[in-house]
N, C-alpha and C positions, 0 to 999 in steps of 0.2 A: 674778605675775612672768612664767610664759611663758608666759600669753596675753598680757601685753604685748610680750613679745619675739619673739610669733608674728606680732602686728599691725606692730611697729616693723621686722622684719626680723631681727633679731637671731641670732644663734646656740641652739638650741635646746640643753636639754640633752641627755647620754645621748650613745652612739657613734651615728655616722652611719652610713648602710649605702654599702656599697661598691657601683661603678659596676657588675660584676654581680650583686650582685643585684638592681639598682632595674631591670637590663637586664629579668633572669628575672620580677620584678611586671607591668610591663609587659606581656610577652610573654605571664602568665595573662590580663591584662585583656582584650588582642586574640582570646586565644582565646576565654576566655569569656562577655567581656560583652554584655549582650545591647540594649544599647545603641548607636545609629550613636556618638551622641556621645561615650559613651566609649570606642568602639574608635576614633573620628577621635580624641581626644585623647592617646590610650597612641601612635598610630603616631607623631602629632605630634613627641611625646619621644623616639618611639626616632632619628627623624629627627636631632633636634639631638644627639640621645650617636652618629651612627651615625661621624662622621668621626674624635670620639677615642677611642671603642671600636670601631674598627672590626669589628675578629677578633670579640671577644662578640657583637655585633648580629648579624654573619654567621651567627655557627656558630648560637644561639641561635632567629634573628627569621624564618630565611629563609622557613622552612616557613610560617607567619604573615605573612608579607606576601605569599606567593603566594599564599597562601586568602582573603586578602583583594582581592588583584585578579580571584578568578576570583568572590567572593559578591559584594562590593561595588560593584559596576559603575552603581548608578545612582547614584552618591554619587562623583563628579569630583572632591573637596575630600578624599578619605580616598584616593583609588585616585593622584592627584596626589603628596602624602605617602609612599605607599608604595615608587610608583616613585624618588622621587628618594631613599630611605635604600635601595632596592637599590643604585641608581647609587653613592651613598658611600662603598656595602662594595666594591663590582665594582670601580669605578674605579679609578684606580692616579695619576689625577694629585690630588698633593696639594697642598697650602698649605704657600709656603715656609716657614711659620715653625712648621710642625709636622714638615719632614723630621728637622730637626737639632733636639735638646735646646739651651737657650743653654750650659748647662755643657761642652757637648763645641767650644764655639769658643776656647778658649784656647789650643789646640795643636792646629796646621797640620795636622798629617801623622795624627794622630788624627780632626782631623775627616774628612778626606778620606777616610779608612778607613772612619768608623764613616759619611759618608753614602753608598758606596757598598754598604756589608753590609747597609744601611737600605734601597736602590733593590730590592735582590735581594730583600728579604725582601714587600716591598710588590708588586711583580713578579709573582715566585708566593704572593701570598694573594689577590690579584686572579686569576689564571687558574685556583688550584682552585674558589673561588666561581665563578666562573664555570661551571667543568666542573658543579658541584655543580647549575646553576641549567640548565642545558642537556643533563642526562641525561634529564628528563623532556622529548620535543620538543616536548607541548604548552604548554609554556610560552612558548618561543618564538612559537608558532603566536597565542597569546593577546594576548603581547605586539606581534605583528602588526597583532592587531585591534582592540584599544587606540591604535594609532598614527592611524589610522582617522579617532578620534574628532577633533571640531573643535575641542573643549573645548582652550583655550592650555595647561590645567594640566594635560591629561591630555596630550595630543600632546607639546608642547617635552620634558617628564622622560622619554617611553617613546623618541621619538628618540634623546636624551643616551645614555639606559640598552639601546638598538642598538646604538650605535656603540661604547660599552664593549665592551660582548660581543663585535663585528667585531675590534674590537683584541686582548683577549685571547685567544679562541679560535676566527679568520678562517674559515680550510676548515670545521671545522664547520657553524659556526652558516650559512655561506654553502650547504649542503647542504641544513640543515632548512629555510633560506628558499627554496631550489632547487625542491624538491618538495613544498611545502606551494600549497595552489590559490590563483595569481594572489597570490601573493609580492611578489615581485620588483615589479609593475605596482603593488601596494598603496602602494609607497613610492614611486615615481616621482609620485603626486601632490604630496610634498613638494615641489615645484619651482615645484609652481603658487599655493603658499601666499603667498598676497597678506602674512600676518608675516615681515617679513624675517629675525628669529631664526631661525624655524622652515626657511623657505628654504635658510639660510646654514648652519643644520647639518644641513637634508637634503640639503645638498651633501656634507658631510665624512661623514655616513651611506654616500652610494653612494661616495664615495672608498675607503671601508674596503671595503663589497660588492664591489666590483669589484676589487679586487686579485688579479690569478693566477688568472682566472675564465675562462673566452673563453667559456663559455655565460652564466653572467650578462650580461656584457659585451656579448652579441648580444641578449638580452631587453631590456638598458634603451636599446642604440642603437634599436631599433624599435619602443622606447614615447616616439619621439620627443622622446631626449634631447639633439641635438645642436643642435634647435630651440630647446629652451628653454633651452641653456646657453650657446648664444651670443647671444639675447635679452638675459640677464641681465649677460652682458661686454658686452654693447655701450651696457644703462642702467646699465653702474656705471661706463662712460667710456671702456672698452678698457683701451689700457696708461697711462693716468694714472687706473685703478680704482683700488681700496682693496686689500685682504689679498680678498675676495669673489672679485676677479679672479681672483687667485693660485690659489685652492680650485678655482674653476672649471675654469681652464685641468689643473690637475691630475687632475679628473675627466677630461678628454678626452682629457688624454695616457694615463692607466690603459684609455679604451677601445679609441684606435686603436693602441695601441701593441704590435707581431707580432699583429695579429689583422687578417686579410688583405679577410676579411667586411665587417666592420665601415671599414675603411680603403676598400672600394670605394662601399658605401654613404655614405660623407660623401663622395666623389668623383659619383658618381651625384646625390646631393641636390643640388649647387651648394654647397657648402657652402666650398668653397675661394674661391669669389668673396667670400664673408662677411670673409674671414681680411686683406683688402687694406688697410682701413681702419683695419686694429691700428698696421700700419708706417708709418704717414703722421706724420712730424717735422718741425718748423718747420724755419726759419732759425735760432734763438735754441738752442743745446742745451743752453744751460750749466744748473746748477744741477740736475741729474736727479736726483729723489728716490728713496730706498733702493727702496720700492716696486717705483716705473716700473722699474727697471733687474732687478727678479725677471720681472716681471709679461712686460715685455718678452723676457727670458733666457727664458723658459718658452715664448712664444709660437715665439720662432726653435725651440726643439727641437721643438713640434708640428709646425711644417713639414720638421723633418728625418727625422719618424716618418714620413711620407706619404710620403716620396721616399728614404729608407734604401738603400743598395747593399743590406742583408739584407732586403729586400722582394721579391718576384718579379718579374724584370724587367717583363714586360707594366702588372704595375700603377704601379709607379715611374715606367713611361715616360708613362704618361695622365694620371698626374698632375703629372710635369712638363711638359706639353704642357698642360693646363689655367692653372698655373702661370706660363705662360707667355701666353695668350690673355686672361685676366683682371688682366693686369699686376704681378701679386703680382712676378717674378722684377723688373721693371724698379722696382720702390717698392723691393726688400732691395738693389738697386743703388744707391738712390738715395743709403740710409743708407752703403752704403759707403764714397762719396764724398763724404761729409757731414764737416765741422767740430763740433769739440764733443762726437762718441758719447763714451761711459766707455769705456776698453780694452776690458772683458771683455765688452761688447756688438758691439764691433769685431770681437773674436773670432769670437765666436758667429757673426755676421752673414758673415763670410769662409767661415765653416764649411758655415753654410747656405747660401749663393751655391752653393758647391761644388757639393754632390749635390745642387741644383736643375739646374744645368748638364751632369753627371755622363753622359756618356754620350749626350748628347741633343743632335741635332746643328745643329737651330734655337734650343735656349739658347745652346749653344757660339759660333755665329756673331754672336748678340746681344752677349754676353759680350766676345765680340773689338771689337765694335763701342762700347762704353762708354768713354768720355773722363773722365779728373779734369778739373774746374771750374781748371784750370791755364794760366797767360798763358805760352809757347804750352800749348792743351790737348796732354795725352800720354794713351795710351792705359790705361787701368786696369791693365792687365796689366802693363806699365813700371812704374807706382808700386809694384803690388805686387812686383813683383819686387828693388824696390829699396828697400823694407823686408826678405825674405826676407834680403839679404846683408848688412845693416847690422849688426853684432854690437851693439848699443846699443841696438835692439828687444828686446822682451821673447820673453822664449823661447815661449811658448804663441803670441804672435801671428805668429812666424817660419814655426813648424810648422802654423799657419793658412793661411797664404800656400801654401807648399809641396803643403799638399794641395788647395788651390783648383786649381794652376795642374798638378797632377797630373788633376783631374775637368776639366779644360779640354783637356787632351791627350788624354783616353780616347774611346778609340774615334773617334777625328779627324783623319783623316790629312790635311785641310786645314788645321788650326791645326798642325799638326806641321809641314809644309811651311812655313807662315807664318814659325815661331820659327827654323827649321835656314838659313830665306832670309836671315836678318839676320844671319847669320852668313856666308854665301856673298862672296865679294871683289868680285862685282859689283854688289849689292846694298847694302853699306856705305854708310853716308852720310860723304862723303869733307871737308865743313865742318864735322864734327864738333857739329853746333847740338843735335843730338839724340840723345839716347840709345835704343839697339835691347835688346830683349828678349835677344837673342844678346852682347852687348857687357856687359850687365851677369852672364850666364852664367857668363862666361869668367873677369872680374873676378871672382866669387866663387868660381870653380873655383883661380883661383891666388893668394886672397889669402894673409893668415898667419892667419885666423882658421879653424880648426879644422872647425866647427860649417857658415861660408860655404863653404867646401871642400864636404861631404857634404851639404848641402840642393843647391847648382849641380851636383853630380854626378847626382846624382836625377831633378834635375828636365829636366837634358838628357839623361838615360836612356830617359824618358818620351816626351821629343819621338822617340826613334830605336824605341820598341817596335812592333815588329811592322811595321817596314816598312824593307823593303831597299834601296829607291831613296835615303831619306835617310840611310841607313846610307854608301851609295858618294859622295854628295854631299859628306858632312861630313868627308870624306878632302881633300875639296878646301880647306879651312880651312888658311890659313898665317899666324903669330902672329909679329909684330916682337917679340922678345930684348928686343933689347941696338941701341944705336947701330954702325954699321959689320957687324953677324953678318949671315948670312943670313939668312932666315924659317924656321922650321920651322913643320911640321904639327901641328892641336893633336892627333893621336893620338900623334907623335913628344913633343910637351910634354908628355902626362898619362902617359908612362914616364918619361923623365926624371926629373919630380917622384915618381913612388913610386919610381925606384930611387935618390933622394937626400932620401928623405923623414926621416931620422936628423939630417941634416945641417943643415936648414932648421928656425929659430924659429918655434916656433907657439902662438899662444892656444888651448890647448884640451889634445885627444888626438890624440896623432901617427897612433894608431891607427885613428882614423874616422876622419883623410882616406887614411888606406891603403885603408881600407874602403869609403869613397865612391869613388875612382877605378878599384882592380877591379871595382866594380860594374858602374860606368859601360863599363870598357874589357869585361869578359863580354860588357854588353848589345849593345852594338858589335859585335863580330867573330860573336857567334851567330848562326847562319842570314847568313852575308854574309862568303865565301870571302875576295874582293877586300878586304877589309876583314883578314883574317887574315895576306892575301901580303903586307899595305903592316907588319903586326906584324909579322909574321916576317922582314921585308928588316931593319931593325937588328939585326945580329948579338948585340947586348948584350942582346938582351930575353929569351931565351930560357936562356942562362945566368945570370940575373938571377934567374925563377921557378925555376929549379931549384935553385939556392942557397938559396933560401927554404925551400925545400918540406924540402930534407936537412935543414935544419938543428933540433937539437932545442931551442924556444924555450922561452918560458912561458904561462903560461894566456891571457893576452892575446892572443899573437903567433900561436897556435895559429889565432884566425879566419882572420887575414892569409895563413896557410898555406894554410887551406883554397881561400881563395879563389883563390892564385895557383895550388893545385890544378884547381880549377876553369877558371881560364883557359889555362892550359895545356892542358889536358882538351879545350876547346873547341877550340884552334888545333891539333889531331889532327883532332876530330873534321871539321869545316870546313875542312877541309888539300884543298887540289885537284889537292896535287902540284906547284906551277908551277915552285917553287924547289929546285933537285935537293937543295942542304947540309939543307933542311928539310923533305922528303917524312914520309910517315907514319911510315912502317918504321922511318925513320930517329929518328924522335923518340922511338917507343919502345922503341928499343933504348938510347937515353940515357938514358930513366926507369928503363928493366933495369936498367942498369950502375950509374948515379949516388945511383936514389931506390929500387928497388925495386915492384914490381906492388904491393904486398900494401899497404905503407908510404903508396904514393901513394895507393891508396884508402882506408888510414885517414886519409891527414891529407883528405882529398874530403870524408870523413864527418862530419869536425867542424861544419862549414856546418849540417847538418841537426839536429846535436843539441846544438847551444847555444840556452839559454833564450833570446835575445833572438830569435833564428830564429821559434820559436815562439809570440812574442809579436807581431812582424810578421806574420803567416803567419793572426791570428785576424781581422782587419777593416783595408778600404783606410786608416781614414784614420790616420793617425802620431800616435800620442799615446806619447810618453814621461814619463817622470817626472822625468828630470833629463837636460840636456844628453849625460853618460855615455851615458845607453843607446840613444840615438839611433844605433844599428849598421846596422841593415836595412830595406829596401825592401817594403811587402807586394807586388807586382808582381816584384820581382827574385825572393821567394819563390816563386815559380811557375816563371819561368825554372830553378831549382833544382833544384824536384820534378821541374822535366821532361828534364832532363840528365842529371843524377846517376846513372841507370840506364844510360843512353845510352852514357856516357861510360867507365864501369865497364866495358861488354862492349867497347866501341870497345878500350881498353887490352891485354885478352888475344886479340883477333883478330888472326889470322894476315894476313901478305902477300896471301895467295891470295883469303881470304873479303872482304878490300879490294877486289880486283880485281873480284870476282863483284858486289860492292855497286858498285863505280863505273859497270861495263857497264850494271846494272840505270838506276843512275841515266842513263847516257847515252842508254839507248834510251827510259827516260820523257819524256826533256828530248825526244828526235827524236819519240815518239809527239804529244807537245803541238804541238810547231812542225809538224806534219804537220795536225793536225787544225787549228789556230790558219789555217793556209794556205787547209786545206780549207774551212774557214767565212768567208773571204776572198772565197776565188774563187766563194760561192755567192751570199753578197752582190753581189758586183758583176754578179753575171748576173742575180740577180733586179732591182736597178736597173736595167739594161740591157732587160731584157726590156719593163720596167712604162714604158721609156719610149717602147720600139716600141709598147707596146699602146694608148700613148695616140695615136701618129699612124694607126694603124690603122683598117677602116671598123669599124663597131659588132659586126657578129657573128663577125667573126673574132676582137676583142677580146674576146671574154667566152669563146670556145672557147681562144685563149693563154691566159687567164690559166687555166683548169682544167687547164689541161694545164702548166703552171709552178707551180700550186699541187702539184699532183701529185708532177709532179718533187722540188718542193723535199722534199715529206714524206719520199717515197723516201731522198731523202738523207740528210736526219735519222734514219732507221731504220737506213741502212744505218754510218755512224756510232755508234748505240748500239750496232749490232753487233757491230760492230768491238772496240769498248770491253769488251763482254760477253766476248765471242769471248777477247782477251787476258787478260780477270782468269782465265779457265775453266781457260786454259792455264797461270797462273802457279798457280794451283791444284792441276794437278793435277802439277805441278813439286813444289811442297811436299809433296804426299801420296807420288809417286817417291820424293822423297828421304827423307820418314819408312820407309817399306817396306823400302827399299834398308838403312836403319840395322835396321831389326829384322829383319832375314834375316839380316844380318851378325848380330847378336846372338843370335838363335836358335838358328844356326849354331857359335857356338863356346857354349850351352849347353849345345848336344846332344852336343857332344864329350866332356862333363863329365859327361852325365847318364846313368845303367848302363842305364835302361829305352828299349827301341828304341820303344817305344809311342808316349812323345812326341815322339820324335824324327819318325813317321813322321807326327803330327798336326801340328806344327808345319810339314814340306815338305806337308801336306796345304792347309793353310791359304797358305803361300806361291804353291803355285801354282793357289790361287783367286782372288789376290788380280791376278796374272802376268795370268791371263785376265782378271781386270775391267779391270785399265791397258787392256788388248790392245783392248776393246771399246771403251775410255772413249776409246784415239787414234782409234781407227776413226772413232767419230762426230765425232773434231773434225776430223779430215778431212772427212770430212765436211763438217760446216760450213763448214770455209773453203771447197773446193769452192763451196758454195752461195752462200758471200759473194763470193767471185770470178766466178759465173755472176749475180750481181745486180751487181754495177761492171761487169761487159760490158753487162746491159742497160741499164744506168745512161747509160754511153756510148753505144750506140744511140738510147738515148730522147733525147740531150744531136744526135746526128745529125739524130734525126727534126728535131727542135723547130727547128735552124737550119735545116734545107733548107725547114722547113713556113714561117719566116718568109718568104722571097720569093713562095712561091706563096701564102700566103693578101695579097699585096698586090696579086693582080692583079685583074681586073674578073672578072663576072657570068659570065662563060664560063667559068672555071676553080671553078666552085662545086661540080663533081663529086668534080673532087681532092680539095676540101677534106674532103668530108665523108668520103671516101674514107682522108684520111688521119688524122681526128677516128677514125673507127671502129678503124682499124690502133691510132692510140694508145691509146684505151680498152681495147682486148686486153692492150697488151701490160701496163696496170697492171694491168687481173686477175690477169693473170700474175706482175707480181710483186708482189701481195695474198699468193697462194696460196702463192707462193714464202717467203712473211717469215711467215706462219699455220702453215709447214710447220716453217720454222727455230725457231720460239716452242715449235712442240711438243717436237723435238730440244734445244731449251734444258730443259727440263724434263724431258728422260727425263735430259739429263747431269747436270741436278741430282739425280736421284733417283740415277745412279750415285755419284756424289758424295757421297753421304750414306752409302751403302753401304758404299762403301769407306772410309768415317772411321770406320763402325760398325766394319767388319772389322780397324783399325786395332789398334779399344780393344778389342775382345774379342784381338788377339793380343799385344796390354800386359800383358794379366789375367791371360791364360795362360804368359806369360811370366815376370813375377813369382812365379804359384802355381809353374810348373814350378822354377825357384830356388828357392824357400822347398821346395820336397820333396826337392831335390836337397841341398840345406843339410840337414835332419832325417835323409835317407839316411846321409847323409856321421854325421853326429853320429852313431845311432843303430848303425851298423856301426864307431866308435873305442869304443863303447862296449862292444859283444860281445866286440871284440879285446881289451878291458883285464881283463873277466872271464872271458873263457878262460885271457885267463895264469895269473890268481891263481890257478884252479881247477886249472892242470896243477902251479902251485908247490904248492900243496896235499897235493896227489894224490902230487907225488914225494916232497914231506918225510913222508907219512902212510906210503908207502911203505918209505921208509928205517927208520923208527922201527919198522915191523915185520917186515923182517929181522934188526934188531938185538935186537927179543923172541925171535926165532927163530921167529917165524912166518912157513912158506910162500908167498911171495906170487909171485903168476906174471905175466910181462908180457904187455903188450898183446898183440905177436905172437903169444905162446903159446898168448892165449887165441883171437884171430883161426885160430889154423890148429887148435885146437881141436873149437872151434866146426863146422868145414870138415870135420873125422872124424867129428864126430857125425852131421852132416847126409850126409855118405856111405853110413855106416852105415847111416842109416833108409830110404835111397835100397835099398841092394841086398836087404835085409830086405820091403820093399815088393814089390820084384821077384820074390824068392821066395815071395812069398804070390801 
């Protein structure tokens, strides 16, 4: 009966052995059979028990299947089996229907539990195997060489059972591949694997290698991996590939991605020309499969890796200049304008336009130049700006817009002019047929949508950064009310509205458009005086921010403070003085009285240390998370940083240090308009000259023009000198005034300090310092001297050269002159050669005094401080003698009392002093007598 029930299948009798132990049978037969076929048949088994016994196969087999891949190497059928029951233990992805038990599915919140303590537990028993199988490196090294091999069975399981390992323990294993010989290069022939399996997971192999690498990452770009991976995108379709794509394109975004080498290298290859043919979309878009729209999403982000603001500019820029030559930037315009994208390709694509544009001032001008396919066509920028204000767009595509039409402003002060023109009264289109970039601004600056308030605030912050002519322009802006009112200014309208911003219904946070329009109005009035007098003429504005600021709000209302901290802060610092009721002085003595110095610069400080500050402040482009946190400008965050200091010391300076800063500033302004004149009048002579020299005969023209070439150089020299000349002096203004403060300060430590020593080293050093000044005017006397004896010659040579114009016009008889007076001018440049060879040298001895005397500064800082610090130890160490001589005299008198009261004789001091004075007599007349 059980040989029949052996032959039929049946159930044998007797217990059955348990799965470890048929593991441990096994595991002797591996070791010791001496048999191929039956060590290929035990591994076989242990293969199919390796996924439901994982843990026993592992802990048990490991050792045993690594001695089998290093004896059995010519046996492809047994070394195949071995790798892939490694793979099953390493692995961590499993079979659905092995995560969960079916009994643990009757209750929700139990399964849930028990298959996440299930993920954890598979997790790490996949990364200690791992550790376990990667302590020894030559195993990895083996498994290298195994990869090697062509054999389907031996290659496909040793890739699978790589890429385990890359997954669970990356840096490692990325190490041992690192420095084992021709690694890295071993595996890049997967690519060339005419089997597409093998191909397709020696793709998701270098996905894993390459992770977090930038020396990997330079090893596979130059085992000509950019070749072969856009080969492979281009035969599986582009972006109407498979999932192949997808792997692809992710390998290349892990190599160019912050790796600067590699990013110039696919710029260098042509390899951007490659990238055109991904963005080509019919007419027809409808129907876009899940696929195309990853495949696609992924391709826009490699073009956003190549052109990143966190790139370094030089390379950003060649690549958008490539970008641009090869048509890529005009195909990602095309999709812009395209019917039919899915939103989040839309996105992307606005995203990417952006930083291809970014700074770059032949995309910029293209950019400007793009039309929607619209009966009349409108310019792109108009459409997108009127999606930007729509509150019924989707909030990522809004903040899409926003930052396009911020990388279309940057660093462009010809699109900035363009947008601030459409706003100008003479430029209006007065048929109203068309909408302007400026017109739909304004619309979103005043509508009741919350969100269109603070993106139109923004984005016409951008058009006014960093440039002061549209700043004074945009004053010129008058906004029709109301039927019958007058116009106002929109700088007078965007007070208004924030100081009736409580009052007015709004979709959203009342608070971001508080927050959009201080922005806006900082960016405005900063660096741009005139712009600060037309805010400061309505009386209400300035009581307005100070009510603010006093006032103790909530955590909210605290940014709004800061900021109208801030704008007030600026209309000081940018005060010109023109309006008496609102000079500097005077405004901070209203911040004294009303807000407090200390007050105003805590509510200043809130700006800086609110997390959304922060969050702005890390990359240009605006990505929020929810409508809420959309508070700050990355750009306005730099305005911030660069005031915030500024504005602080502006608050506690005096009337006078005012004064001293405005002279300064009015003699830089006259230094400019002097030199600006002086480069005028050199121009129009060198014209002037070059057009006598062409009516002139032949050789007097080529003896002018050396002798105007000359001149001109002179000038230029004597101009940098000029320029030298004044920093020297304001130079050694500042070292004066440092000197002048530590003499004073020296001065009243030596009053303090008991020892006359430092006292006498301290005037020692002072008047060393007396004599360096003394030397250091001398020589800039000096100099000017010498700059004043070169503008005389200057002028002479400026004599010579007209009087030489008439006589070099005349005929053949006057050729003595000439030459006579050719020699006289070559002198006198020698002369002033030697002259400006003498003054170079004088610059350089002043700079060496100049050094000196900054030396001699900080060595009387040093000394200065140690002298305090000894004076301070004195002081202490002299309260201290004084507190222990009292004790010792309270001592000495109570010890004293207490034995008089024994009746023991005790004598005092004096007694003993005049004493002392009898004995020493005594020995005196005693000595005499001897």
């Amino acid at each position: 009966m059980n040989f029949l029930r052996g032959v039929m299948g049946g159930p044998s009798a007797g217990p059955q052995p348990s799965g470890t132990e048929t593991i441990q049978k096994l595991c002797d037969r591996v070791a010791s059979s001496t048999l191929l076929d039956d060590r290929r048949d035990a591994v076989r088994a242990l293969k199919s028990l390796s996924k439901k016994y994982r843990l026993e196969v592992g802990i048990q087999a490991m050792e045993h299947l690594i001695h089998v891949l290093q004896t059995d190497r010519s046996d492809s059928e047994i070394i195949g089996y071995a790798l892939d029951t490694l793979y099953n233990v390493i692995s961590n992805d499993l079979e659905e229907e092995e995560q969960v038990p079916p009994t643990m599915c009757c209750n929700t919140l139990f399964f849930t539990i028990a298959e996440e303590n299930l993920s954890k537990q598979v997790d790490d028993l996949g990364s200690q195997f791992t550790e376990i199988f990667i302590k020894q490196q030559e195993n990895v090294t083996l498994l290298l060489t195994l990869v090697e091999e062509f054999d389907f069975h031996v290659r496909w399981p040793g890739v699978k059972l790589l890429t385990s390992l890359l997954k669970q323990q990356g840096p490692q294993v990325q190490q041992i591949i690192l420095v084992s010989p021709m690694g890295v290069s071993r595996l890049m022939d997967l690519l060339a694997d005419s089997r597409e399996v093998i191909r397709n997971d020696g793709v998701l192999l270098l996905q894993q290698l390459t992770k977090s690498n930038a020396a990997i990452q330079k090893i596979v770009a130059f085992e000509n991996a950019f070749e072969r991976l856009l080969d492979i995108i281009t035969e599986e379709g582009n972006s109407d590939g498979g999932i192949v794509v997808e792997d692809c394109l992710l390998l290349l975004q892990n190599l160019l991605k912050n790796n600067n080498s590699n990013q110039n290298f696919f710029k260098e290859g042509s390899y951007i020309q490659r990238m055109k043919p991904w963005f080509e979309v019919g007419d027809d878009n409808s129907g876009w499969s899940a696929q195309k729209v990853t495949n696609l999403h992924l391709m826009l982000q490699l073009v956003r890796v190549l052109v990143s603001p966190t790139n370094p500019p030089g390379a950003t820029s060649s690549c958008q200049k490539a970008m641009f030559h090869c048509g890529l930037l005009q195909q990602l315009c095309t999709i812009l304008m395209a019917t039919g994208v899915p939103a989040d390709i839309l996105t992307e694509t606005i995203n990417t336009v952006s930083e291809v544009i970014r700074g770059c001032q032949m995309n910029q001008d293209y950019f400007a130049s793009v039309n929607a396919p619209s009966n009349p066509p409108r310019p792109a920028i108009v459409v997108l700006l009127m999606s930007m204000v729509n509150e019924r767009q989707p909030f990522v595509l809004r903040c899409a817009v926003l930052y396009c039409f911020q990388c279309f402003l940057y660093k462009n002060q010809k699109g900035q002019g363009e947008i601030v023109s459409t706003l100008l009264p003479s430029t209006i289109d007065a048929t109203g047929n068309s909408v302007s970039a400026g017109q739909l601004l304004c619309g979103g600056l005043f509508s009741t949508d919350s969100l269109s308030n603070w993106c139109a605030a923004v984005a016409l912050a951008h058009a006014l950064q960093e440039n002061a002519t549209l700043k004074e322009q945009l004053l010129r802006v008058q906004l029709a009310t109301s039927i019958g009112n007058p116009p106002v200014s929109l700088l007078q309208q965007c007070t208004n509205i924030l100081s009736q911003g409580d009052k007015i219904d709004r979709r959203g946070s009342k608070v971001q458009t508080r927050v959009g329009l201080l922005m806006l109005l900082c960016t405005w009035l900063s660096n741009c005086s005139i712009a600060v007098t037309h805010f400061l003429h309505n009386p209400a504005n300035i009581p307005f921010l100070t009510g603010q600021i006093a006032e103790n709000l909530g955590e909210e209302e605290q940014l709004v403070q800061g900021l109208c901290a801030l704008l007030l802060g600026i209309s000081i610092y940018y005060n010109d003085n023109s309006l008496e009721n609102y000079r500097k002085e005077k405004l901070k003595q209203l911040i004294e009285k009303r807000i407090g110095r200390e007050n105003f610069i805590e509510k200043l400080g809130f700006i800086s240390k609110h997390e959304l500050y922060s969050r702005a402040a890390q990359k240009p482009q605006p990505s929020f998370s929810s409508p809420d946190h959309m508070m700050f400008d990355h750009e306005f965050t730099k305005l911030v940083k660069e005031l915030e200091g500024v504005i602080s010391k502006a608050i506690y300076k005096s009337s006078e240090e005012d004064k001293k800063e405005e002279e300064v500033k009015k003699t830089l302004e006259q230094h400019d308009n002097i030199v600006t004149h002086y480069k005028k009048v050199i121009r129009e002579q060198i014209t002037g000259k070059d057009t006598q020299h062409h009516n002139s005969h032949g050789d007097t023209l080529q003896m002018n023009g050396i002798q105007t070439e000359e001149v001109n150089k002179l000038k230029e020299e004597l101009e940098e000198w000029k320029t030298k000349h004044e920093l020297l002096q304001g130079q050694l203004r500042e070292k004066d005034s440092v000197i002048e403060k530590l003499k004073s300060s020296q001065l009243e430590m030596g009053t303090e300090q008991s020892s006359q020593i430092s006292k006498s080293g301290g005037l020692e050093h002072n008047n060393d310092l007396q004599k360096e000044l003394e030397r250091l005017r001398s020589q800039i006397q000096l100099q000017s001297a010498e700059i004043s004896k070169l503008q005389t010659e200057n002028q002479k040579l400026q004599v010579l050269n007209a009087t030489a114009d008439p006589v070099l016009g005349h005929s053949s008889a006057t050729a003595a002159q000439n030459s006579e007076w050719k020699g006289r001018l070559e002198q006198e440049i020698k002369e002033l050669k030697s002259e400006v060879k003498a003054l170079s040298e004088e610059k350089a001895s002043l700079k060496e005094y100049l050094d000196s005397s900054s030396s001699t500064v900080a060595i009387l800082q040093d000394e200065k401080s140690k002298l305090q610090q000894e004076v301070a130890e004195s002081k202490k160490e002299q309260d201290d003698l004084l507190v222990l001589l009292a004790d010792q005299d309270q001592k000495l008198s109570a010890l004293k009392i207490k034995l008089k009261d024994l009746g023991v004789p005790v004598e005092d001091e004096d007694d003993i002093e005049s004493g002392d004075q009898g004995d020493e007599d005594e020995d005196g007349d005693e000595e005499e007598q001897d």
